[in-house]
C-alpha positions in Angstrom: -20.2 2.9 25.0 -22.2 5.9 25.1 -25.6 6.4 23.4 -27.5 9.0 21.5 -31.7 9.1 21.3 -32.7 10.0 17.9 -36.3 9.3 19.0 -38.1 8.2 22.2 -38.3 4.8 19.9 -34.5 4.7 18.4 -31.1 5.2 19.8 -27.5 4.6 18.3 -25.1 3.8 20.7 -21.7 5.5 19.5 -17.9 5.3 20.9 -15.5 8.1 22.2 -12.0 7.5 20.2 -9.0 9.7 20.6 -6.4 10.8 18.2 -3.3 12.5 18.8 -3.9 13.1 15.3 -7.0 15.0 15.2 -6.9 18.7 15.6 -10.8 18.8 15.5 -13.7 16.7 16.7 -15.5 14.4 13.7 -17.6 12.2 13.3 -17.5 8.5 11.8 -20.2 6.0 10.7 -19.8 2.7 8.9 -21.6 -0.6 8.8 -18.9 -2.4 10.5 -17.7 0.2 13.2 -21.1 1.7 14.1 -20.8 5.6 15.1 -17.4 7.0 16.5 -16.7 10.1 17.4 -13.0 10.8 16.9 -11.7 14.0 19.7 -8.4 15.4 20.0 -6.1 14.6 22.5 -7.1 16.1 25.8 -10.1 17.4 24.6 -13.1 17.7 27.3 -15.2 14.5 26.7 -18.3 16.0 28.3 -19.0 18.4 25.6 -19.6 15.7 23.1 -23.0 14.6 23.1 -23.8 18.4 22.2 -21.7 18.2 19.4 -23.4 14.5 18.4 -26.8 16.4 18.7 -25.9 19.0 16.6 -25.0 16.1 13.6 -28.6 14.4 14.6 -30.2 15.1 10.7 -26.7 13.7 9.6 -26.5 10.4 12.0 -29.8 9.6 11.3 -29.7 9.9 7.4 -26.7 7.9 7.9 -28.1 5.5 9.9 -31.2 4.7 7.6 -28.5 3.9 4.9 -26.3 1.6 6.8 -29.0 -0.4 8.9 -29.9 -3.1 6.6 -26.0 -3.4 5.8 -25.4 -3.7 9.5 -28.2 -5.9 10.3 -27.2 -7.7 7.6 -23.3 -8.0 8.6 -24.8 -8.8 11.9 -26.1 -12.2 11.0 -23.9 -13.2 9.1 -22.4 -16.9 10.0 -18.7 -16.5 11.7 -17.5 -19.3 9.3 -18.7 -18.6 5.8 -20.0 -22.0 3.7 -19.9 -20.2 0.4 -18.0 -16.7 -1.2 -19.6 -14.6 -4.1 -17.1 -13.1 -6.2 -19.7 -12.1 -8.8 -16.9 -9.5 -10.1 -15.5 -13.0 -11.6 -18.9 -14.7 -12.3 -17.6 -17.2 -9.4 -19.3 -18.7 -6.3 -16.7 -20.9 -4.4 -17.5 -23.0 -1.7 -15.7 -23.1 1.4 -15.4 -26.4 3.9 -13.5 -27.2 7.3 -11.9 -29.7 8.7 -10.8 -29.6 12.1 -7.8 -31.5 13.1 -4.7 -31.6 14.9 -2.6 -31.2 11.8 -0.7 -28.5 11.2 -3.5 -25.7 9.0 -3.5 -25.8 5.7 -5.6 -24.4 2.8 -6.5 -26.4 -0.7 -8.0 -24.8 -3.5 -9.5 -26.8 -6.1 -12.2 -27.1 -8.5 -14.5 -23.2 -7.2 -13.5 -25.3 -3.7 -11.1 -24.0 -0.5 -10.6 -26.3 2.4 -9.5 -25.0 5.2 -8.4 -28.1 7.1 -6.2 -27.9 11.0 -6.3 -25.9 14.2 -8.4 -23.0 14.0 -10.9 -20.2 15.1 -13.0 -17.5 12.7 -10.4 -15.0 13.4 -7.7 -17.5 11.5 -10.5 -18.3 9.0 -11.0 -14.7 8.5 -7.5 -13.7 8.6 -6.8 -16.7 5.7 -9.6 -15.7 3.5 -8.6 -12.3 3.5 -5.1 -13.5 1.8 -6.9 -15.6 -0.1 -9.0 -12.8 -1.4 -6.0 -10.5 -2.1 -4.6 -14.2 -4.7 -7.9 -14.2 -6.5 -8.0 -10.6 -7.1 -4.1 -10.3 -8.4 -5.7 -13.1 -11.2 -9.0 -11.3 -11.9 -8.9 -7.5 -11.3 -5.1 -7.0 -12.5 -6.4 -8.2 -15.6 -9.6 -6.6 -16.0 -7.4 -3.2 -15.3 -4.9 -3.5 -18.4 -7.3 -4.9 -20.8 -9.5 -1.8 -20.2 -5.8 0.1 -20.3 -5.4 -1.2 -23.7 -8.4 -0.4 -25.2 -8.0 2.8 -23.7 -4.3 3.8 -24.9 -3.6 4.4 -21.4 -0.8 4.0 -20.0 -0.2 2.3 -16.5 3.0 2.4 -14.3 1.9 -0.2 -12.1 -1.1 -2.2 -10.3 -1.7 -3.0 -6.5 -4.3 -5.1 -4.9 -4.7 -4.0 -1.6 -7.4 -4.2 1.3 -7.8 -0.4 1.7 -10.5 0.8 4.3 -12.5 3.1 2.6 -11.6 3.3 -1.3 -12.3 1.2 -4.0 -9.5 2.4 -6.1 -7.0 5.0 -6.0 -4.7 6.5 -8.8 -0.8 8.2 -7.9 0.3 11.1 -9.5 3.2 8.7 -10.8 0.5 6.5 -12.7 0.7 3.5 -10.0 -3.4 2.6 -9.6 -4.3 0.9 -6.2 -7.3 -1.9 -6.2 -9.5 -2.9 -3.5 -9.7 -6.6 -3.3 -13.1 -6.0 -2.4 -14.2 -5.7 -5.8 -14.3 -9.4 -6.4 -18.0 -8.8 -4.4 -18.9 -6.7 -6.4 -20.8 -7.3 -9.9 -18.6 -7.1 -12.9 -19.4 -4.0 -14.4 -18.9 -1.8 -11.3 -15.9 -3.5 -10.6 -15.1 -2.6 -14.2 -16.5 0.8 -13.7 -13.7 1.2 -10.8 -10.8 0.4 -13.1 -11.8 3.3 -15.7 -12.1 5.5 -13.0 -8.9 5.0 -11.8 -7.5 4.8 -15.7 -9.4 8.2 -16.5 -6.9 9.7 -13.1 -4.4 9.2 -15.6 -5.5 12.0 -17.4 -7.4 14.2 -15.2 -6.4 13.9 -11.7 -9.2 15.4 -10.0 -12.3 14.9 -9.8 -12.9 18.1 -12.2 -16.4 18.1 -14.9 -13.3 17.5 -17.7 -12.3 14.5 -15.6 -16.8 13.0 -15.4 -16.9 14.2 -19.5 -13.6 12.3 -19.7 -14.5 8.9 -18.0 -18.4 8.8 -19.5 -16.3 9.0 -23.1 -14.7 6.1 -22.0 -17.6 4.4 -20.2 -20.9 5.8 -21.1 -22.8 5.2 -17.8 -20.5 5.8 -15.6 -22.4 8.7 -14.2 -25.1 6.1 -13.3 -22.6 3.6 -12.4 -20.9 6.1 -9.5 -24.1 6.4 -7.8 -24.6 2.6 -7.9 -21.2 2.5 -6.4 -22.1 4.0 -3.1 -24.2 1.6 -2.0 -21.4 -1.5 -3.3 -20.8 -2.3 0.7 -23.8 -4.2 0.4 -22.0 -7.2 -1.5 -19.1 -7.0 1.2 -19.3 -9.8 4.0 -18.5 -8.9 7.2 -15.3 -11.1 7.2 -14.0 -9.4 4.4 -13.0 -6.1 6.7 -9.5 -6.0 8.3 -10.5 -5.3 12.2 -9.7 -2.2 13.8 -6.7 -2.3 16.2 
């Protein structure tokens, strides 16, 4: 782990990753991963913290953002007790039991047990599955009602886990969900579905597509810039580890 000063009083400590991939060096900062900066193969690792100090106005915009969501992520219990999904107006509570049964997870009544053998990255690994269920039955939904009232058509709906994206939209008309949305409160998660429905029409990101999808959803202007800082509701578990 290598570090970078942005004052006398603050450093970031950030990691060297390479990519066979990458044909130029960038730069990458979330809550969960801290600062990496991504090189291509081969390339000479002792030019880097130049190139770091030449982003410092960017890293440590960046890093005002994301510390209270990392700080935050940071003390966060390994084995959550309760799960928000305020997109669903739901708080469920989760409890153990640790035995040498063979695991097992019960769902009843806003209630999972999680009851066997097992560590947080099990418990993490289960609630994430258990997150992509509760979505199917909440976002899937939300999606075609909006569709409906909308008169637009849909080829097909996925909940995923995707890293970075909320929502994406195929040129074929398939729309891709984040599970994640379930944090979030209802009308962004809302606001994420008619974006992704107002792709259908305007597949860019064009000032026909914003006039399209504030017709739609007036707000959603204000809505998209509420969106940016939705990482906030996301607990730390909910992130599939890097490999």
């Amino acid at each position: 782990m290598h570090c970078f000063h942005l004052s006398a009083e603050e450093s970031i400590p950030y990691a060297i990753a390479e990519s066979a991939r990458a044909r130029r060096v960038t730069l990458k900062f979330s809550a969960l991963g801290g600062l990496v900066v991504v090189v291509p193969a081969g390339f000479d690792t002792s030019r880097v913290p130049e190139i770091v100090d030449g982003k410092r106005a960017w890293i440590a915009r960046v890093a005002r953002r994301l510390m209270p969501r990392m700080n935050r992520m940071e003390s966060e219990p390994e084995l959550p007790d309760t799960v928000m999904l305020r997109a669903a107006g739901k708080t469920v509570r989760v409890v153990y039991a640790f035995s040498v049964r063979p695991f097992s997870v019960r769902e009843k009544d806003d209630i999972l047990e999680l009851c066997g053998r097992y560590d947080a990255a099990r418990v993490h690994a289960v609630l994430r599955d258990w997150l992509r269920h509760r979505a199917r039955h909440v976002l899937v939904p939300m999606l075609l009602s909006l569709a409906k009232e909308y008169r637009i058509s849909v080829q097909a709906v996925h909940i995923r886990l995707q890293r970075s994206r909320w929502g994406s939209c195929s040129a074929a008309g398939s729309i891709n969900l984040n599970a994640r949305l379930l944090f979030l409160p209802e009308e962004l998660a809302r606001y994420v579905c008619a974006h992704e429905l107002a792709h259908r029409v305007y597949h860019n990101h064009s000032p026909a597509f914003w006039a399209h999808l504030e017709s739609l959803m007036p707000g959603a202007g204000r809505l998209d810039r509420e969106l940016r800082d939705a990482g906030d509701f996301v607990p730390r578990w909910a992130f599939v580890p890097a490999e």
